[in-house]
Chimera marker file (.cmm) of the C-alpha trace (Angstrom):
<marker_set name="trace">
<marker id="1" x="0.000" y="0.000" z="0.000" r="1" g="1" b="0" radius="0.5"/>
<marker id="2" x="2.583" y="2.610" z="1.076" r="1" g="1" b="0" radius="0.5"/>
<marker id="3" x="4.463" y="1.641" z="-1.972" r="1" g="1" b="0" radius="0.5"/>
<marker id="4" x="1.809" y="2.275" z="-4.192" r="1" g="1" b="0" radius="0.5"/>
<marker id="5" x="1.390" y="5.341" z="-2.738" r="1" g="1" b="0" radius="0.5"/>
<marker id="6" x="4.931" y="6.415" z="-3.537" r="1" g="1" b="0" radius="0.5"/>
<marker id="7" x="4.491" y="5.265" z="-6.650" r="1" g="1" b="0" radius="0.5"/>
<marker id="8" x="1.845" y="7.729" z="-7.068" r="1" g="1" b="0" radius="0.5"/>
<marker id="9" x="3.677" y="10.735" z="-5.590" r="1" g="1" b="0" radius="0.5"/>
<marker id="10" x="2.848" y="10.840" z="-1.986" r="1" g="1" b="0" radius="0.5"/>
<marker id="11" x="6.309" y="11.405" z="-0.319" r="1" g="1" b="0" radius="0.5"/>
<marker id="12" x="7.025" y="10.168" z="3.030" r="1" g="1" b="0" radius="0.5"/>
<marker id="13" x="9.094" y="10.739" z="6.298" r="1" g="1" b="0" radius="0.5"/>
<marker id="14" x="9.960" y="7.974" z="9.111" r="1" g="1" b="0" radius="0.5"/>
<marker id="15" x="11.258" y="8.784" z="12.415" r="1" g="1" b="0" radius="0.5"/>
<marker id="16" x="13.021" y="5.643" z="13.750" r="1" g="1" b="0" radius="0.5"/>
<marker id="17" x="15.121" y="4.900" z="16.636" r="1" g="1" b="0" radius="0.5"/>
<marker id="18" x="18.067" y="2.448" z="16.911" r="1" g="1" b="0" radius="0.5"/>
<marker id="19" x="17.957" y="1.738" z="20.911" r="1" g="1" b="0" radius="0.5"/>
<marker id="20" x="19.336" y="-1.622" z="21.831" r="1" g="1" b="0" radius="0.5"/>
<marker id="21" x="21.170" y="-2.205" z="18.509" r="1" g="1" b="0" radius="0.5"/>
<marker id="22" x="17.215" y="-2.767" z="17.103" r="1" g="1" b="0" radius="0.5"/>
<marker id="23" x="15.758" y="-0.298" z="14.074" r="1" g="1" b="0" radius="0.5"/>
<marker id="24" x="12.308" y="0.683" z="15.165" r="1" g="1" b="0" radius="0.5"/>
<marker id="25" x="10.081" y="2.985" z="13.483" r="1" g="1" b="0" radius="0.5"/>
<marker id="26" x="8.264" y="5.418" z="15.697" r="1" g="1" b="0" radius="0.5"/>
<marker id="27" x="6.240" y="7.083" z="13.178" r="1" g="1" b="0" radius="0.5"/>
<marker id="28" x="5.812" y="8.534" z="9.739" r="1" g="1" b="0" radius="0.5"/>
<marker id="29" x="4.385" y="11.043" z="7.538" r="1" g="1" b="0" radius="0.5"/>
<marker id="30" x="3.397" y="11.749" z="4.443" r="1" g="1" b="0" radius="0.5"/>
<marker id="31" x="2.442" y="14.614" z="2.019" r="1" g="1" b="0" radius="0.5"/>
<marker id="32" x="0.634" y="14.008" z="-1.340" r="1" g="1" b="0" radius="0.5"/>
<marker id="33" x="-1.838" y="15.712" z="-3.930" r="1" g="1" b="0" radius="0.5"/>
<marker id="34" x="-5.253" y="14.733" z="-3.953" r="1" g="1" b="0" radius="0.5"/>
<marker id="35" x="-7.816" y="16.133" z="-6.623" r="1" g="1" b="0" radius="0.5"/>
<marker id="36" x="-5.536" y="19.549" z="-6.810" r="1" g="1" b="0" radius="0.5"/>
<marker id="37" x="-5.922" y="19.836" z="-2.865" r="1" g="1" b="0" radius="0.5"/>
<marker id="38" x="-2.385" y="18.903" z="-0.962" r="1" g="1" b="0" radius="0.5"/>
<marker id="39" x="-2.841" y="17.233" z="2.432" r="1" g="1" b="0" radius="0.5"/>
<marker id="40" x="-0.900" y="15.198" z="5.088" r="1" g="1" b="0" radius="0.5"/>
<marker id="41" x="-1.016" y="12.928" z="7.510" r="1" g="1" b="0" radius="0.5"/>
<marker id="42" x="0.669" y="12.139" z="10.787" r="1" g="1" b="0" radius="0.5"/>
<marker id="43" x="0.796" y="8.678" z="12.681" r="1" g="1" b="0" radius="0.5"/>
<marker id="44" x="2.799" y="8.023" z="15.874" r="1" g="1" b="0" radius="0.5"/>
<marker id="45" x="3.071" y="4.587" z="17.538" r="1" g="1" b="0" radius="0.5"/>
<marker id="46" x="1.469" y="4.743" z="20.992" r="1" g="1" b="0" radius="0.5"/>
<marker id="47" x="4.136" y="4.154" z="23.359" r="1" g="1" b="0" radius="0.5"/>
<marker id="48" x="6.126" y="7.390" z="22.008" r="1" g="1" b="0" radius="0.5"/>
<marker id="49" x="3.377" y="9.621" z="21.726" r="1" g="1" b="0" radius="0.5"/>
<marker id="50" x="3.067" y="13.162" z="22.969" r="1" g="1" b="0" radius="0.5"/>
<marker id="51" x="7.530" y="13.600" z="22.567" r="1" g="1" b="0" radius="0.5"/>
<marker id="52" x="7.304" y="15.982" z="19.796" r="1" g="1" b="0" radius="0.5"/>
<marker id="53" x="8.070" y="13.086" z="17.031" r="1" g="1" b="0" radius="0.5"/>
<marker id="54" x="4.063" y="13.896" z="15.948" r="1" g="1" b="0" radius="0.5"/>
<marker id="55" x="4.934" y="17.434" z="15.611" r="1" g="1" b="0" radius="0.5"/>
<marker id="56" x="8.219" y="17.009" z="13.852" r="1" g="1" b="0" radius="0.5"/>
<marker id="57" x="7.207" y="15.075" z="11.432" r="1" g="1" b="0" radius="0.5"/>
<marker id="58" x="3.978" y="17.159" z="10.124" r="1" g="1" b="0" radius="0.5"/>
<marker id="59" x="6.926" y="20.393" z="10.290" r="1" g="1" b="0" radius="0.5"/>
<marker id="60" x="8.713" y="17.933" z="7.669" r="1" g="1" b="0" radius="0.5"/>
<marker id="61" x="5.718" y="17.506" z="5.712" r="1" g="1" b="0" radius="0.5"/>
<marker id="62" x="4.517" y="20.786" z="5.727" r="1" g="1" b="0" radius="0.5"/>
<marker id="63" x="8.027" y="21.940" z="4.545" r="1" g="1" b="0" radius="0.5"/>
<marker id="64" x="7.979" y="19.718" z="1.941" r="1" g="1" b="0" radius="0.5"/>
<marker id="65" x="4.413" y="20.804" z="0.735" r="1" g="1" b="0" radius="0.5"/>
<marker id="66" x="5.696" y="24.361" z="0.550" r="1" g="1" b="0" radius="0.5"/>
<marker id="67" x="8.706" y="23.619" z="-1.834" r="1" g="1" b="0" radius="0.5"/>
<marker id="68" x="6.658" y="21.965" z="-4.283" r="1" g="1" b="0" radius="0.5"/>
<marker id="69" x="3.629" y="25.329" z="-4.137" r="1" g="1" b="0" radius="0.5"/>
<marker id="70" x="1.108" y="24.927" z="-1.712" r="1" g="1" b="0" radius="0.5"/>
<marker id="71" x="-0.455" y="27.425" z="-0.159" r="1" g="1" b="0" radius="0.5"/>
<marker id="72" x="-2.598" y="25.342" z="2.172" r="1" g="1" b="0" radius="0.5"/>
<marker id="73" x="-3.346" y="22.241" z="3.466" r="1" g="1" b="0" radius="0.5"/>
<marker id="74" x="-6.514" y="20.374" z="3.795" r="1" g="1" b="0" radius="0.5"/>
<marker id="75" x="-7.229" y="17.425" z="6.017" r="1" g="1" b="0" radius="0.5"/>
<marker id="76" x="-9.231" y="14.742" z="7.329" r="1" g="1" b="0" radius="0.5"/>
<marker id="77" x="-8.559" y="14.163" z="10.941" r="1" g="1" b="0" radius="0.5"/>
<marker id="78" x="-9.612" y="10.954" z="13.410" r="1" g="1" b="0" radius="0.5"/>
<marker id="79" x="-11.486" y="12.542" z="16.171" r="1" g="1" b="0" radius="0.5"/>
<marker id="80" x="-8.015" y="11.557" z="18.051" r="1" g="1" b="0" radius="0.5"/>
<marker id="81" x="-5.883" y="13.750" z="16.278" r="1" g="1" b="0" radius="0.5"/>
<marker id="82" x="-8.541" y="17.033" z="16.384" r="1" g="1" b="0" radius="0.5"/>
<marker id="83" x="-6.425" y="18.236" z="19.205" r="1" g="1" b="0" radius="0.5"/>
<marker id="84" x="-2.823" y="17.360" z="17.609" r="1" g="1" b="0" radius="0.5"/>
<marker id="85" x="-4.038" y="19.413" z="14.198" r="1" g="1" b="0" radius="0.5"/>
<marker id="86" x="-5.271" y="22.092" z="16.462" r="1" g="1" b="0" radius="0.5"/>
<marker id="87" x="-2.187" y="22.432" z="18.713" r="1" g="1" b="0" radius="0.5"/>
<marker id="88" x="-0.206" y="23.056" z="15.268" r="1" g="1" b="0" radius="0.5"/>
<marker id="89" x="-2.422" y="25.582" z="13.676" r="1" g="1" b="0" radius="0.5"/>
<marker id="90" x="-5.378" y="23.633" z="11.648" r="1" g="1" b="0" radius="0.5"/>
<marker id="91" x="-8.624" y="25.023" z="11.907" r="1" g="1" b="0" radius="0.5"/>
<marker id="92" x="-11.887" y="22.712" z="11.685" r="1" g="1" b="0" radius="0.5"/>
<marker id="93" x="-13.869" y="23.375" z="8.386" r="1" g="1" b="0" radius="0.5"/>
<marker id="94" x="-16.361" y="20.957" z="8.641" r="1" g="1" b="0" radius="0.5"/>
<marker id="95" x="-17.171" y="17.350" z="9.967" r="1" g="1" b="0" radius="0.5"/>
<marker id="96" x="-18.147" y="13.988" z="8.158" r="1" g="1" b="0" radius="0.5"/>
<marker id="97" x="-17.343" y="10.195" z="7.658" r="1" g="1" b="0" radius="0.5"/>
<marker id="98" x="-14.766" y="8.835" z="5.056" r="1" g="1" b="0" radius="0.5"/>
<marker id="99" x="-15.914" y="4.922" z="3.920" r="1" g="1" b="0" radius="0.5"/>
<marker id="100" x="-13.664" y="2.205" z="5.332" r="1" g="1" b="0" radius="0.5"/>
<marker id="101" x="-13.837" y="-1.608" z="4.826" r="1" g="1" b="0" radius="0.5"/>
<marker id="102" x="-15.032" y="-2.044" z="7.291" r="1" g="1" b="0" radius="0.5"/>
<marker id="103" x="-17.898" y="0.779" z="7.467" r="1" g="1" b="0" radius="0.5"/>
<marker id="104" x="-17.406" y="4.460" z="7.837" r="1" g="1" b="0" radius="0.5"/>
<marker id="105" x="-15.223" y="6.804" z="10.461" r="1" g="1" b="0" radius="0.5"/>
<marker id="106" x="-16.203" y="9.474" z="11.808" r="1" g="1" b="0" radius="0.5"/>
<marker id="107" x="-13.901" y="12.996" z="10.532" r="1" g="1" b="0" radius="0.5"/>
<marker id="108" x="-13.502" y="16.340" z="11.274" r="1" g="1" b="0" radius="0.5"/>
<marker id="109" x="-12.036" y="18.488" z="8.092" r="1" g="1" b="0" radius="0.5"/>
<marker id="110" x="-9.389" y="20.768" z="8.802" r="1" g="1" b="0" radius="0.5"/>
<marker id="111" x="-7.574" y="23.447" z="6.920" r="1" g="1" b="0" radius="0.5"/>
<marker id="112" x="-4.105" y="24.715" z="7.460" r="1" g="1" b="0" radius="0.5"/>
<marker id="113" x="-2.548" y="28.389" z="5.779" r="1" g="1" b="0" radius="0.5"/>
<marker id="114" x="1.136" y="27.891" z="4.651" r="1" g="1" b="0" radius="0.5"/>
<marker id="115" x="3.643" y="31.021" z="5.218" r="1" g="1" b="0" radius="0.5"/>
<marker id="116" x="6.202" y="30.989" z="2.985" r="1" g="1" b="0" radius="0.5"/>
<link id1="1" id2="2" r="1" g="1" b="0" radius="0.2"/>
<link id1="2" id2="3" r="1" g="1" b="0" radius="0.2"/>
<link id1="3" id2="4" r="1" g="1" b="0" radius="0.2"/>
<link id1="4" id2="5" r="1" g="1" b="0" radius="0.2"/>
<link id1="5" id2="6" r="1" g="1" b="0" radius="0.2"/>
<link id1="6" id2="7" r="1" g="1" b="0" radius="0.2"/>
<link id1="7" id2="8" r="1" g="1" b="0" radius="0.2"/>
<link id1="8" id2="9" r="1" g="1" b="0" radius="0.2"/>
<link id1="9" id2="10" r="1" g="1" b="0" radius="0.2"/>
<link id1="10" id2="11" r="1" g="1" b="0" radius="0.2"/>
<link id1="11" id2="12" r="1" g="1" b="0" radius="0.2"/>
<link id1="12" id2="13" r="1" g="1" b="0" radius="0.2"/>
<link id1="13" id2="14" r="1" g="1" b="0" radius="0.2"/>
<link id1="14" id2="15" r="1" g="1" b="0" radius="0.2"/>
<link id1="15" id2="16" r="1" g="1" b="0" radius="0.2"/>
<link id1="16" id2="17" r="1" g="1" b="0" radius="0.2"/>
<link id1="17" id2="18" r="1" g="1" b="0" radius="0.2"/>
<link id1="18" id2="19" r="1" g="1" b="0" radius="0.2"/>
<link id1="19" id2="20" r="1" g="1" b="0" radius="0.2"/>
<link id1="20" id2="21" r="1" g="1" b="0" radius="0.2"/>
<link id1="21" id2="22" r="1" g="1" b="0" radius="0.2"/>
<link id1="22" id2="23" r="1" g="1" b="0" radius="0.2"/>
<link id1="23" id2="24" r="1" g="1" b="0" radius="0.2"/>
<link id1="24" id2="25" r="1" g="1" b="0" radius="0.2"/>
<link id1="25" id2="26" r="1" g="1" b="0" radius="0.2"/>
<link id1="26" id2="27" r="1" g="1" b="0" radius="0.2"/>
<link id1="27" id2="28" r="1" g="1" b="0" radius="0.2"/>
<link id1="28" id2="29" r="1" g="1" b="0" radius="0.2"/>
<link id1="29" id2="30" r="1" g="1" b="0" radius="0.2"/>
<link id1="30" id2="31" r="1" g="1" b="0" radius="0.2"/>
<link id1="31" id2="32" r="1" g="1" b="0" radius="0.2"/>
<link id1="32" id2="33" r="1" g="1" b="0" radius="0.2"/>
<link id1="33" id2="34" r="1" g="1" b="0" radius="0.2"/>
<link id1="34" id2="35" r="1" g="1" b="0" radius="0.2"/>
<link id1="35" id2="36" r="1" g="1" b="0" radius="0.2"/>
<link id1="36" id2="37" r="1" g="1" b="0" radius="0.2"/>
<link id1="37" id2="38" r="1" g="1" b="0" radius="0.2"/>
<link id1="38" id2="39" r="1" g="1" b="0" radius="0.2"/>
<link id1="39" id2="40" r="1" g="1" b="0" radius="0.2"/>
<link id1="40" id2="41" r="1" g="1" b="0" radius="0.2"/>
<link id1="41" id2="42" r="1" g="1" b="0" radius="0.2"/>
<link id1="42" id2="43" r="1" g="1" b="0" radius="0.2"/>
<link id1="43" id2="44" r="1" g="1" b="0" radius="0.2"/>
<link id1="44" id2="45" r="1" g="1" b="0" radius="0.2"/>
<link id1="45" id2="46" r="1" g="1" b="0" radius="0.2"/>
<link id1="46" id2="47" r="1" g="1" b="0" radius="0.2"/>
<link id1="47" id2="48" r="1" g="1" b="0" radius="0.2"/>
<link id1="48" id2="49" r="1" g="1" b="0" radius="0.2"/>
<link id1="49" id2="50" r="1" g="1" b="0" radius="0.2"/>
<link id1="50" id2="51" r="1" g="1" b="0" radius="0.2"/>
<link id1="51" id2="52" r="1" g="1" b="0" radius="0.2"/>
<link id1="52" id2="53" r="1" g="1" b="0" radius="0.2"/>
<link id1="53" id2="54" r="1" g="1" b="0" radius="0.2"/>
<link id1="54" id2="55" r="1" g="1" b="0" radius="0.2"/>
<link id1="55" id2="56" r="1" g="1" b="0" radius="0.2"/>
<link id1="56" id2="57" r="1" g="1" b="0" radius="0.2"/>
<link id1="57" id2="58" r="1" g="1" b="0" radius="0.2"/>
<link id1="58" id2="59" r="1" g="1" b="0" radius="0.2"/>
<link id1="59" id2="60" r="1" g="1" b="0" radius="0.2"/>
<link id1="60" id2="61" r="1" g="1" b="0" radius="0.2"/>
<link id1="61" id2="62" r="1" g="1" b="0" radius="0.2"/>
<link id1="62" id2="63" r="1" g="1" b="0" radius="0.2"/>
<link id1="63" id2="64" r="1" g="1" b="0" radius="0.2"/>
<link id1="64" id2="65" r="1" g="1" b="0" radius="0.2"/>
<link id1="65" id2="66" r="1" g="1" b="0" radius="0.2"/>
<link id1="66" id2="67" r="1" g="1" b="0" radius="0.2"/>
<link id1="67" id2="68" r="1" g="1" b="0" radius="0.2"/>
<link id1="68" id2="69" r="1" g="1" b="0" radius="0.2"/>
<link id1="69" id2="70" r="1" g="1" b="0" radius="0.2"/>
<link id1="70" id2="71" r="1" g="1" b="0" radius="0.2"/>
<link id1="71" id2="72" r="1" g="1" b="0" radius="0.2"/>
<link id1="72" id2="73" r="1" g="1" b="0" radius="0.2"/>
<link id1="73" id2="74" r="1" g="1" b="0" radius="0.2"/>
<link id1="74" id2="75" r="1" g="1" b="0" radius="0.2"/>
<link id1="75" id2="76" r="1" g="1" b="0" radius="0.2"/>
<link id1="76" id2="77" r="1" g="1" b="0" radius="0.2"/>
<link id1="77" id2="78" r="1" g="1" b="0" radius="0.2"/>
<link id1="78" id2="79" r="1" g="1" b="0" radius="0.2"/>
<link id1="79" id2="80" r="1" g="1" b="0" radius="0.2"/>
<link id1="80" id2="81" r="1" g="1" b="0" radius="0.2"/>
<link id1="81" id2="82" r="1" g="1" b="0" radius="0.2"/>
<link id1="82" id2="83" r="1" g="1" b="0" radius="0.2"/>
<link id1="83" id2="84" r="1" g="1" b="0" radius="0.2"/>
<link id1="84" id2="85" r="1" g="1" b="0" radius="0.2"/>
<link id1="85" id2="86" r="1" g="1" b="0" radius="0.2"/>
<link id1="86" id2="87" r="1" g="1" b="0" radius="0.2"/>
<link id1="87" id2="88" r="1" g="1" b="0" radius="0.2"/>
<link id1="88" id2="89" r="1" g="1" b="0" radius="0.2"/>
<link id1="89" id2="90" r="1" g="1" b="0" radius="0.2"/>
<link id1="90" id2="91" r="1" g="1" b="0" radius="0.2"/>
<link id1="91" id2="92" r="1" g="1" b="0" radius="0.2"/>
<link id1="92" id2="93" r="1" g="1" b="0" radius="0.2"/>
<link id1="93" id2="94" r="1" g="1" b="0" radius="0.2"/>
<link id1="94" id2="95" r="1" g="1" b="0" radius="0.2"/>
<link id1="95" id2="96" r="1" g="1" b="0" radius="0.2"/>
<link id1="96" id2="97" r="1" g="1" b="0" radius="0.2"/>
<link id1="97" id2="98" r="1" g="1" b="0" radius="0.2"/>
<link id1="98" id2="99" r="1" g="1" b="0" radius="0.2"/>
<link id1="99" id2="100" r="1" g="1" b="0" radius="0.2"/>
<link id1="100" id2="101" r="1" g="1" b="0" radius="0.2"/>
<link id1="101" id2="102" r="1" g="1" b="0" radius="0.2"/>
<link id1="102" id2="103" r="1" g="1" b="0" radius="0.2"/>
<link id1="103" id2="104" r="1" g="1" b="0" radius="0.2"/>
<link id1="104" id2="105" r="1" g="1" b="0" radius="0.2"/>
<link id1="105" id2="106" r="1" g="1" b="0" radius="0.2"/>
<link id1="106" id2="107" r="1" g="1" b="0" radius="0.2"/>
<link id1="107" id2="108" r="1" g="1" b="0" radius="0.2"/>
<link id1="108" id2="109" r="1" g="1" b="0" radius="0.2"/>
<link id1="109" id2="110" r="1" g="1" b="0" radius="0.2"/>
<link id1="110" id2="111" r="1" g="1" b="0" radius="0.2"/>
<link id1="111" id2="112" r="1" g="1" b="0" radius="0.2"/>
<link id1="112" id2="113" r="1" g="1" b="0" radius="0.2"/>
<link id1="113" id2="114" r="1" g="1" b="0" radius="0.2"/>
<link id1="114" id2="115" r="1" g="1" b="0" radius="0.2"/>
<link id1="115" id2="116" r="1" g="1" b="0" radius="0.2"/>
</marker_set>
């Protein structure tokens, strides 16, 4: 899936850690294009949450979204991350569901200015 996605143009950026001689990923994000609109997304594994990897890693993707001409960024964020998005300058536009496999999940859209 995530290779397909590269594939397609959505760029990515892992934070990882190398305690204990052991590579671990701690997290990841991505930026991408979708239907003229660029967005990003932001996942942190659990146990190493609320360290500033979250926050790094949307800077990195925001960053990245700026060198190739956005202006903005629009998301779709888990009612979890509402707070995360907030804390780093997203406003809510709106609220809905997105279809899953396995049913629907609840959203809440978000918009974010980019200063260049």
């Amino acid at each position: 899936m995530y290779v397909d996605a590269m594939d397609g143009g959505e760029v990515f950026f892992v934070a990882t850690d190398a305690a204990g001689g052991n590579q671990a990923i701690l997290g990841f994000s991505s930026q991408r294009v979708d239907d003229e609109q660029d967005g990003v997304s932001v996942y942190v594994r659990g146990d190493v949450a609320r360290r500033g990897i979250g926050t790094r890693l949307l800077r990195e993707a925001e960053a990245h979204a700026i060198t190739v001409g956005a202006s903005s960024i629009q998301i779709q964020a888990s009612l979890s991350g509402v707070d995360f998005y907030k804390a780093n300058g997203f406003e809510e536009t709106g609220r809905g569901d997105v279809p899953l496999s396995s049913g629907s999940m609840p959203v809440v859209f978000m918009r974010k200015l980019l200063a260049r």
